[in-house]
C-alpha positions in Angstrom: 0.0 0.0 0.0 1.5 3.5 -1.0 2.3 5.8 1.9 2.1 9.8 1.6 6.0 9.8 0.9 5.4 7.5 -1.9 2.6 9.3 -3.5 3.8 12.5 -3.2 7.7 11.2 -4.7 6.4 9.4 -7.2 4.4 12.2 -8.7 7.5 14.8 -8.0 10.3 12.2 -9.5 8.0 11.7 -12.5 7.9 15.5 -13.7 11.2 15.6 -12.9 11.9 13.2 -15.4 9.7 15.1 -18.1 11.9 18.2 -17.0 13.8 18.9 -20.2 15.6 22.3 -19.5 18.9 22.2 -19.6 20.9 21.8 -15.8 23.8 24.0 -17.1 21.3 26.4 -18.1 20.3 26.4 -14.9 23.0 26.4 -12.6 24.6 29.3 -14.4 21.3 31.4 -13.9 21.4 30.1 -10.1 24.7 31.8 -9.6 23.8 35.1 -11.3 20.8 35.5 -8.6 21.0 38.2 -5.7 23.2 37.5 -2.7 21.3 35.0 0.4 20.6 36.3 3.2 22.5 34.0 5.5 19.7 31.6 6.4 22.2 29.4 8.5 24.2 31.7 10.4 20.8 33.9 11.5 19.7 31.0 13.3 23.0 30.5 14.9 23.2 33.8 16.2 20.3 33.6 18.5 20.0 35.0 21.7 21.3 32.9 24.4 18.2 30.8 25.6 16.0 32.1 23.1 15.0 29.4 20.3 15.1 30.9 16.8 11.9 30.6 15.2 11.4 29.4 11.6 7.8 30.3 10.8 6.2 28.6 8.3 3.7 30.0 5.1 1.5 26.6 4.9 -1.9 26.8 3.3 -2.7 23.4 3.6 -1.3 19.2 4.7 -2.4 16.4 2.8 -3.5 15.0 6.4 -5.2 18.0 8.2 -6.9 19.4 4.5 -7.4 23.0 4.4 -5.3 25.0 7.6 -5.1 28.5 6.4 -6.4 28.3 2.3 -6.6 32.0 1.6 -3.7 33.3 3.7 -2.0 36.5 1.9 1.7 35.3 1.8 3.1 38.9 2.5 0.8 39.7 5.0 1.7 36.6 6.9 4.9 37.0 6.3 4.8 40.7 7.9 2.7 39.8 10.8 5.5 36.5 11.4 8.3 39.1 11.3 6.9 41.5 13.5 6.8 38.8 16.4 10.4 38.1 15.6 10.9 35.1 13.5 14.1 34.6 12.5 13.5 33.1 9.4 10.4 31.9 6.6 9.3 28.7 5.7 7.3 28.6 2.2 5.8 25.4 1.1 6.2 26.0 -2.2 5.0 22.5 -3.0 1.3 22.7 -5.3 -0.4 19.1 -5.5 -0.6 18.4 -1.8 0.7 21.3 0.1 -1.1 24.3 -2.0 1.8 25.8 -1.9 3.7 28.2 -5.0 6.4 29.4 -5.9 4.4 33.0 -6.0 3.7 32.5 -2.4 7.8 32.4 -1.6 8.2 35.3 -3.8 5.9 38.0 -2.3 7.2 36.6 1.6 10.2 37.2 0.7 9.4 41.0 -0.5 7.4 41.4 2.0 10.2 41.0 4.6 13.8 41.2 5.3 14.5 37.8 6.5 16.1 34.5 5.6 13.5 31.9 3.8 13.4 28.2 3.5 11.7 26.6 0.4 9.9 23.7 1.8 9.3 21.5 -1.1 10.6 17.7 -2.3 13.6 18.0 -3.8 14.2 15.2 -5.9 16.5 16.9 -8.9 19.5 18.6 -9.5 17.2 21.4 -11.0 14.9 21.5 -8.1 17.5 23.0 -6.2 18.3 25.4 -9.1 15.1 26.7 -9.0 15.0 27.5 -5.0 17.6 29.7 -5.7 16.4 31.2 -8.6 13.3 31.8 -7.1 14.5 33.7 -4.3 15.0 31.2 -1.2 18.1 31.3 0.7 18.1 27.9 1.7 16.4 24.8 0.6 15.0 21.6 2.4 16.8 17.9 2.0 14.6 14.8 3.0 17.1 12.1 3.8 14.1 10.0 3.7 13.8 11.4 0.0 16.7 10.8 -1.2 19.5 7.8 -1.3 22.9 8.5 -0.7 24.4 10.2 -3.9 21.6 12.4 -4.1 21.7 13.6 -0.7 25.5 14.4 -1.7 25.0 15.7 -4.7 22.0 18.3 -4.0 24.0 19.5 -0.5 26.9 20.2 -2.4 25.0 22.2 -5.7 23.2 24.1 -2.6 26.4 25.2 -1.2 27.9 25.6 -4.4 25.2 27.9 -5.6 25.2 30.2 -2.0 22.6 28.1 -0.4 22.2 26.7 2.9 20.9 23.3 3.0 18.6 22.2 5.5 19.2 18.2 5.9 15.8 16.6 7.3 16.3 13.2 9.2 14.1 11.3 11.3 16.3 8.7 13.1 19.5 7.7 13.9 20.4 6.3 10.4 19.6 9.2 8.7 21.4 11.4 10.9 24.7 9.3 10.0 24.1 9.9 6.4 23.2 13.3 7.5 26.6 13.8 8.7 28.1 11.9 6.3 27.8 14.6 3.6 28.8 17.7 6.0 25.6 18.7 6.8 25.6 21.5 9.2 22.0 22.4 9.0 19.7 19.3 10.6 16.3 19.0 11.3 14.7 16.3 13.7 11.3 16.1 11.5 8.8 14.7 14.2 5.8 13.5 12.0 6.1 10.5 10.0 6.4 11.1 6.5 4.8 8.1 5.5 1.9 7.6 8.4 2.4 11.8 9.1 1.6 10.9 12.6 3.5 13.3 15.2 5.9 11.5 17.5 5.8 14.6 20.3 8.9 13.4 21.6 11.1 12.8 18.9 13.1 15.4 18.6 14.0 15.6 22.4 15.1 11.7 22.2 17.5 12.7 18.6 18.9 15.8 20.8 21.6 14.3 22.4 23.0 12.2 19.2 23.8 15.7 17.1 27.0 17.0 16.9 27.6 20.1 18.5 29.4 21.5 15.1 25.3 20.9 13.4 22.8 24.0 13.7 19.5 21.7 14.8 16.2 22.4 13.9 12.9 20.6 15.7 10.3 20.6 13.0 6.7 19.6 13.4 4.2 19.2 16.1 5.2 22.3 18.2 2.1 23.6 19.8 2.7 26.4 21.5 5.4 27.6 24.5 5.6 24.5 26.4 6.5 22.4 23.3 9.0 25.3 22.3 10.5 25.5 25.9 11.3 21.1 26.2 13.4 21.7 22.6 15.1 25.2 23.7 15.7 22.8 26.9 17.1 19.5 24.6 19.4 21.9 22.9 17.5 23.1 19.8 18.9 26.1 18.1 15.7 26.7 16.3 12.6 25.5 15.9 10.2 25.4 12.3 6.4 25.9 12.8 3.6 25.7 11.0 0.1 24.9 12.0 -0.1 26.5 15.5 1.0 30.1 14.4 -0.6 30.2 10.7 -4.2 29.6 12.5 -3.3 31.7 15.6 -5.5 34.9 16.0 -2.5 37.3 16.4 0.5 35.3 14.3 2.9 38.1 15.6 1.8 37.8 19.3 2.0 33.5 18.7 5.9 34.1 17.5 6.9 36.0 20.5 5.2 33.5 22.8 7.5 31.1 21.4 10.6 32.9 21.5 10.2 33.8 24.8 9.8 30.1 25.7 12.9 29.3 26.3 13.9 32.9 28.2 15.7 31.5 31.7 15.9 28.0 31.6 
């Protein structure tokens, strides 16, 4: 039986394949775009006991359906950065997500801080395209991807001025993680293929990342007591979605969250 992962790769690896522009082409275009804006070392520069928060654009899951259908991209983008968000996350992905690439585009002009495209990247020109689009860093699914891929798309993302941000889930994929010099890592807590949240994922993963790795908990963050346990496990930042795209105030839910950490 076909989990979401398989679904959702399948359909991605398949227009890939009918993807007939030239990679070259591509990569030179990808290194004549506007500098980055440092995705990577905004979230390492934190304040000390403040979790940098990565908040997410996310219209819709292919669990939950509909969350915020008819969000305006800049506005939320505007209302995330007045809380103090570090960074952007932009689902950029259309089938299941209901995301665009015109969504990333007008966050990012809406604001002055570092975005993530959050999309499957199963191609060479996939990452290409997050950094012609405007992203300054793009998202790696280990569970994605097998081992030459994961290498090859980290290194075209450094190559072209991107940060990479390597998604794992376990202890395996952490090793392969590391094994291609990721220094961006996310501890994903919902199962790709089920997309059931394991709450305490992240906190368990904490202790096996190397201190040298900026690490991201991703998924299932609720509010300030979720946000407080992963500033407490060591998280540098955290990525969230659902609980501050359908908050009433989105700029008042960010600043609930970075002050979760404040003290401990």
């Amino acid at each position: 039986m076909a989990t979401y992962l398989d679904r959702i790769l399948s359909d991605h690896r398949t227009s890939a394949s009918e993807d007939d522009r030239s990679l070259e082409g591509l990569i030179d275009r990808a290194r004549c775009a506007p500098p980055t804006r440092g995705f990577h070392l905004v979230l390492r520069g934190r304040a000390a006991g403040e979790p940098a928060v990565i908040a997410e654009v996310k219209r819709r899951s292919p669990s939950r359906g509909d969350i915020a259908a008819d969000l305006d991209p800049a506005e939320t983008a505007a209302q995330y950065s007045m809380g103090g968000a570090a960074c952007l996350s932009v689902l950029t992905e259309v089938g299941y997500f209901g995301g665009s690439v015109d969504d990333l585009v007008a966050a990012r002009e809406a604001t002055s801080i570092p975005v993530l495209r959050k999309d499957f990247t199963v191609d060479a020109r996939d990452v290409c395209d997050a950094r012609i689009m405007g992203a300054d860093a793009v998202l790696l699914i280990a569970a994605a991807l097998d081992d030459d891929e994961l290498a090859d798309f980290h290194a075209l993302a450094l190559e072209l001025g991107l940060d990479a941000l390597v998604e794992v889930h376990d202890e395996a994929e952490l090793e392969r993680a590391m094994a291609v010099g990721a220094r961006l890592v996310g501890v994903n807590q919902r199962d790709l293929t089920t997309f059931e949240v394991d709450s305490e994922r992240a906190v368990r993963m904490a202790p096996l990342i190397p201190e040298t790795a900026t690490s991201v908990a991703e998924s299932g963050i609720g509010g300030p007591r979720d946000a407080a346990a992963l500033a407490l496990a060591g998280y540098h930042a955290i990525l969230v979605g659902e609980s501050v795209v359908t908050a009433e105030d989105r700029a008042d839910a960010i600043r609930a969250l970075r002050g979760a950490g404040v003290g401990e």
